[in-house]
N, C-alpha and C positions, 0 to 999 in steps of 0.2 A: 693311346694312353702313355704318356713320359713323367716318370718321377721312381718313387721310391717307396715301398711297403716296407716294413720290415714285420719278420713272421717269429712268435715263439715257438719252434720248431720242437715237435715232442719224440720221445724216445722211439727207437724203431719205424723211424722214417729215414729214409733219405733226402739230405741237402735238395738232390736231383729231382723227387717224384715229390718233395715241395714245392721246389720253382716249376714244377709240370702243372702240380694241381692250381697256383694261383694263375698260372698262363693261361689254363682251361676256365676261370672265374673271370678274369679279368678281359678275354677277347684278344688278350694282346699277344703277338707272336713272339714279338722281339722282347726276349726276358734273359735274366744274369744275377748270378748271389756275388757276393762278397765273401769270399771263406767259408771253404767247405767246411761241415758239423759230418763228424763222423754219425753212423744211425743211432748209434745207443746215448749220442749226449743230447744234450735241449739247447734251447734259449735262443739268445739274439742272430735272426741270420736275414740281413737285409737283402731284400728281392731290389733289383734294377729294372726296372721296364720302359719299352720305346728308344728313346734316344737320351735316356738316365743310362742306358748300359753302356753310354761311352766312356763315364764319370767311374767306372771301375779301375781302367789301369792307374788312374789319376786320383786316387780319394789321399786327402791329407795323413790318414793314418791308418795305419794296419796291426794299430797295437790291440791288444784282445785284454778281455778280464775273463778269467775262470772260478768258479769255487767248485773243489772237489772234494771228493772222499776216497781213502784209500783207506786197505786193513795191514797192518803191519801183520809179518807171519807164513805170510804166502807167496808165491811164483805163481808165474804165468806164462804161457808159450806167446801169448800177445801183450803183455804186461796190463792187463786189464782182468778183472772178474768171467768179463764171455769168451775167453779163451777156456784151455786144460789148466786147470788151476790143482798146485799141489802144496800140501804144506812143509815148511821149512826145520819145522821143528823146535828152533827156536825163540826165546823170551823175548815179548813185545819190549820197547823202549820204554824210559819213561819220558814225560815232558820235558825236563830239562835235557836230557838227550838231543832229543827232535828239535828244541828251539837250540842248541848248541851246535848242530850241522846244517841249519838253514841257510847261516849267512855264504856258506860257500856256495849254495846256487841260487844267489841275487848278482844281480849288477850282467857283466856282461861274459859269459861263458860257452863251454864247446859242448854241445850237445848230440850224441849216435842217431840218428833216425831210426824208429822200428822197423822188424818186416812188414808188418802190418801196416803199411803207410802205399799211399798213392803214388810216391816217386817210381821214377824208371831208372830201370836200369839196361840197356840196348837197347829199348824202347818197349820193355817189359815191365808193366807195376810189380812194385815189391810184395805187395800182397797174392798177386797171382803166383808168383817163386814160394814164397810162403808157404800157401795153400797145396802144393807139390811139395812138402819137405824139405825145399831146398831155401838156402840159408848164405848170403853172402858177405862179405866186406864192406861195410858202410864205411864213408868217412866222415868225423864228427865235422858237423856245421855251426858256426859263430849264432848263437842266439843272446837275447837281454831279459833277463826277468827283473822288473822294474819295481815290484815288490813281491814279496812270498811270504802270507804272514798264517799263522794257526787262528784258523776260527772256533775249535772243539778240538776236544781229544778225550776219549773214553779210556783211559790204561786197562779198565777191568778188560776190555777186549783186542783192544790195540787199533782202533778205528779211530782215522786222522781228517779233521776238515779242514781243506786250507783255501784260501784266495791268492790267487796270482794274478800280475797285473805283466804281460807278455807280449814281448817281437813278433810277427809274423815268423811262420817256421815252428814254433815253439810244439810239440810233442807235452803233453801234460802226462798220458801216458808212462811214459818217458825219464817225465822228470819224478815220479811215485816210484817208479823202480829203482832209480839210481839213489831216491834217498832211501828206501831199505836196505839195498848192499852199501851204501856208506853205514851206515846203523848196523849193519851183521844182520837182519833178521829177513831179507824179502820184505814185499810191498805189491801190492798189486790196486788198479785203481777201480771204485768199484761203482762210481759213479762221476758223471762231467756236466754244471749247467756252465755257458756262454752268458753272461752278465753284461759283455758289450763287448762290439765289434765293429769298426771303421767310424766311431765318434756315436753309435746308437746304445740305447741301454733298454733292459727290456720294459721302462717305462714307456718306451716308445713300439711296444710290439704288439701284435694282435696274433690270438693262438688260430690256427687252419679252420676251427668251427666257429669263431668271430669272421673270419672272413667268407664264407659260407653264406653263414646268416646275412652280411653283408652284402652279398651278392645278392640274395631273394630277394632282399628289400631296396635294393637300386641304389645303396646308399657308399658301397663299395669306393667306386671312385673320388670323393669324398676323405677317404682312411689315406690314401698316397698323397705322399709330403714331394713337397716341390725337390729337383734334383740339387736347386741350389743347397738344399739343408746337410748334404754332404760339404760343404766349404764354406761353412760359418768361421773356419778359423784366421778364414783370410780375410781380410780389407775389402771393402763393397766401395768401388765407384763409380759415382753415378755421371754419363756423358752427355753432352749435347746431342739431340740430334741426328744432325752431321755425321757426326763421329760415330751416330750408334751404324747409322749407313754404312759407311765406311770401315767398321771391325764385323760386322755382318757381313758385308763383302769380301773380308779377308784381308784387310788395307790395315798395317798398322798405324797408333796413334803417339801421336808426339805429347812426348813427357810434358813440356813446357805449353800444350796449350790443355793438356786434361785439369781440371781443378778440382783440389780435396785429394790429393794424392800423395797417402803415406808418407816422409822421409825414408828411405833404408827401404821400400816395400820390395818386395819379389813376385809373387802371385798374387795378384788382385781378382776380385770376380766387379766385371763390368754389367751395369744396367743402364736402361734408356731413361729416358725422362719419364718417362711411363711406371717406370720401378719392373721392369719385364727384365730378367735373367738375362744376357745374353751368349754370357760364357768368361772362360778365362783367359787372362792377359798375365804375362809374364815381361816385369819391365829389364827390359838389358839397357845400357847407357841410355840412348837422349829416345826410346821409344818402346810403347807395349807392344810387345808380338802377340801374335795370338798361340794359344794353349790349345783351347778348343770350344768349340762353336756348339749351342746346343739348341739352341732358338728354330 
């Protein structure tokens, strides 16, 4: 099986024992997500399967959409509500406060990594340092928030809903803390859905008991989208023949005899005459190299 599922991942699951359980529905060995979902958030988390999993390092985009919520008022030892959470003491904001320190974390900024994050450090996750008390020296990494705008906001209690539209990297966690201590009062985040991730949105998703059900009734394989649906953004063209021989073989193709080929293109995704995917071609001067082969 090669293509692409995408699952709406529910709370208190793991990224990992979702791509376990569609690997165990679907037969197929060779599986991969796109972006890890911490367990406690939801939403869009596209499965890879077969020879779709080679289309991961390579997906045109890595930008995420979030809508959260966070309560102004409170800390966290994880900056989130399932850590120790204590109160601050301090008065919630009011809205015009909140939309008056937004615009400093849009556009492109330095963002801390939490402890509570997958990175290593000596080849130690920070979450396991964590989890032993211990606490180190992050150093802030270049992220883009591409928009941050208020969905809701309750002042009687100080409970904020925002949408972000986010670089890979990006910590939401993260970014709910840092606007409380801008604001004086704490923030902690106290829930996270994934709205889209690597060009999916969860219109395109099916929850673990749709896919389930799916599997009973044989209808499963049917629900995965072809791999090319990850590189809609590129240019489709279609080759002779010949040529589809020839980039299947590994053999680049001359710019001057391909036809229907972009001005200025970069990444093209090449098909036969047949309309069959074959994979991607990247044009450098007078010829498409091959990306990669998926056929």
């Amino acid at each position: 099986m090669n293509g692409i599922l995408c699952v709406d991942k529910p709370q208190d699951m793991t990224s990992f024992s979702c791509c376990a359980l569609l690997r165990r529905l679907t037969g197929e060995r060779k599986a991969g997500h796109a972006g890890t979902l911490d367990p406690m958030a939801t939403g869009v988390l596209p499965l890879m399967f077969g020879k779709a999993t080679r289309a991961i390092p390579l997906l045109p985009t890595h930008n995420k959409r979030y809508r959260a919520t966070l309560q102004f008022g409170k800390r966290s030892d994880t900056l989130d509500i399932w850590g120790a959470v204590s109160e601050t003491g301090h008065a919630v904001p009011t809205l015009s406060a909140i939309e008056d320190a937004l615009p400093a974390f849009r556009g492109e900024i330095l963002q801390v990594p939490p402890m509570m994050s997958a990175l290593k450090k000596d080849g130690v996750r920070l979450y396991d340092l964590a989890r032993q008390g211990i606490e180190i020296e992050r150093q802030a990494r270049p992220i883009t928030i591409h928009t941050l705008e208020v969905m809701t906001y309750d002042d009687a209690v100080g409970q904020l809903q925002i949408v972000c539209d986010c670089s890979a990297g990006t910590y939401i966690r993260t970014l709910c803390d840092d606007l409380g201590r801008v604001l004086g009062c704490g923030a902690v985040m106290t829930a996270l859905r994934r709205e889209a991730a690597a060009g999916y949105t969860l219109a395109a998703c099916l929850t673990p008991d749709d896919c389930r059900r799916a599997a009973e009734d044989g209808s499963l394989a049917e629900k995965i989208l072809p791999v090319e649906s990850a590189f809609t953004v590129y240019p489709a063209v279609t080759v002779t023949a010949a040529q589809a021989v020839r980039f299947r073989n590994g053999g680049e193709l001359a710019v001057d005899r391909v036809s229907g080929l972009p001005k200025d293109a970069d990444i093209v995704c090449i098909y036969d005459p047949e309309q069959i995917f074959l994979g991607l071609g990247r044009v450098e001067e007078q010829a498409i190299r091959i990306v990669r082969i998926f056929v």
